[in-house]
N, C-alpha and C positions, 0 to 999 in steps of 0.2 A: 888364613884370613888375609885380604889384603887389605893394606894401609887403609886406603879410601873407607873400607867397613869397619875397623878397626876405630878410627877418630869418630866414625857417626853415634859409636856405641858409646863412646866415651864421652860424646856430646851430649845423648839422650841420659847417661846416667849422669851427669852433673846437671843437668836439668831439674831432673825428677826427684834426687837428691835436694835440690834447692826451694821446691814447690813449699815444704812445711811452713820454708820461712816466707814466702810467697804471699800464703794463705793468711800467717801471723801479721804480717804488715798490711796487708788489706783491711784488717777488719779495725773496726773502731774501740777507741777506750772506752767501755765503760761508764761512764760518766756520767749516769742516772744514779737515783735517790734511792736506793734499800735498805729496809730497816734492816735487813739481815748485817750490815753492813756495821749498824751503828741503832744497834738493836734500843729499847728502853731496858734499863740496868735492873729492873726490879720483873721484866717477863720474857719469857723463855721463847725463842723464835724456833720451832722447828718445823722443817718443813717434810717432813715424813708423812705422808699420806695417813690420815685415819680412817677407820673401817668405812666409814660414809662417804672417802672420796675425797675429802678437804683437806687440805694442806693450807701452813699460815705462809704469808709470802711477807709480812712485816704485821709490826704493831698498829694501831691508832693514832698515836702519838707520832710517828714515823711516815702517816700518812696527811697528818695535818701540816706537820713542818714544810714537808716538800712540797703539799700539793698532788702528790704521787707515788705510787711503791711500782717500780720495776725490776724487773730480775728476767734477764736472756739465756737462761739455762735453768728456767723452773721448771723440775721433772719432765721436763726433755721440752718445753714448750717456751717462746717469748712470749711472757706476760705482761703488761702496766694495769696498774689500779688506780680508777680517782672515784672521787665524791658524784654522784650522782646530783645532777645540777638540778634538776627536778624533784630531790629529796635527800635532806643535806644528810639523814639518816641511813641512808643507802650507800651502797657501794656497785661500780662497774668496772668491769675486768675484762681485758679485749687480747686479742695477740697481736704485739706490738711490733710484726711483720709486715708493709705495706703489700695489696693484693696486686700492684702494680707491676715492680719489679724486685719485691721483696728487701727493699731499704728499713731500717727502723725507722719508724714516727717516734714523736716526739707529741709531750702533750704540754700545749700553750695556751698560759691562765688566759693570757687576754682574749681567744678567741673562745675559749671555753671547749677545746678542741682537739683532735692529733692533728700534725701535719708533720707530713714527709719532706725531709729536708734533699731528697735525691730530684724529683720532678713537678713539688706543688700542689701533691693532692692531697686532699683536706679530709677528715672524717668525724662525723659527732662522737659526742663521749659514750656511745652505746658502741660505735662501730661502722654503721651508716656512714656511707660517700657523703659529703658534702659538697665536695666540690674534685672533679677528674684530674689529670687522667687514669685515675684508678676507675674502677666498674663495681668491682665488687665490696663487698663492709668488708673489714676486719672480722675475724670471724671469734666470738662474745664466750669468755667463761664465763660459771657461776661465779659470785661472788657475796662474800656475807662480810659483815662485822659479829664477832662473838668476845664478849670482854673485852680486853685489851688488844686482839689479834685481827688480823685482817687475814679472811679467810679464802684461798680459790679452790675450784674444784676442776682440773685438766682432765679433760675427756678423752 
């Protein structure tokens, strides 16, 4: 093997070696409101799928404080939950994936809203564009309240 191939190998493998942390310092903290997080003390948060499909993604009480329940690894999917503005008694559950270039949205009381903190684009609390350069909605889970839980159901 000559020198010259020799360093290129050992170029490519401290690269690819390096990509984990790469990947880890890309990505952002965290830093949405989950009841799982900081569950209500007296209800059981689990998010295991029941025979019907639903899984709890936070409490009530966990969705009133923040405004919101998100969770970016609910059963394999990015989910956020809010109040249904058109029925305080409802709930809407979207994948909190922009259809743009796949940024997290972010959902803002004051507009009543998502929006994408990477390019601008806007979406209602069902999912729907509001405003580009995104094209396409969010694309909408189920969503219930039952008891105390806030329920989705990942397709």
């Amino acid at each position: 093997m000559k020198r010259r191939e020799f360093v290129s190998w050992v170029g490519l493998g401290c690269l690819a070696s390096s990509l984990p942390m790469a990947i880890a310092a890309c990505q952002s903290a965290d830093t949405t409101s989950s009841s799982r997080e900081s569950p209500s003390e007296d209800v059981e948060v689990a998010s295991t799928p029941r025979p019907d499909g639903f899984a709890a993604v936070g409490t009530v009480a966990g969705l009133d404080e923040a405004g919101f329940l998100s969770d970016k690894n609910f059963l394999g999917s990015q989910v956020v939950v809010v109040r249904d503005p058109a029925d305080a008694t409802a709930v809407l559950g979207v994948n909190s994936l922009c259809t743009h270039q796949g940024c997290y949205v972010e959902w803002d009381d004051g507009t009543e809203g998502f929006a994408c903190p990477c390019h601008g684009s806007q979406f209602n609390p069902d999912g729907s564009v509001r405003q580009g350069p995104a094209a396409e909605p969010l694309d909408a889970f189920e969503a219930k309240i039952e008891g105390e839980l806030v329920l989705v159901k990942v397709t």
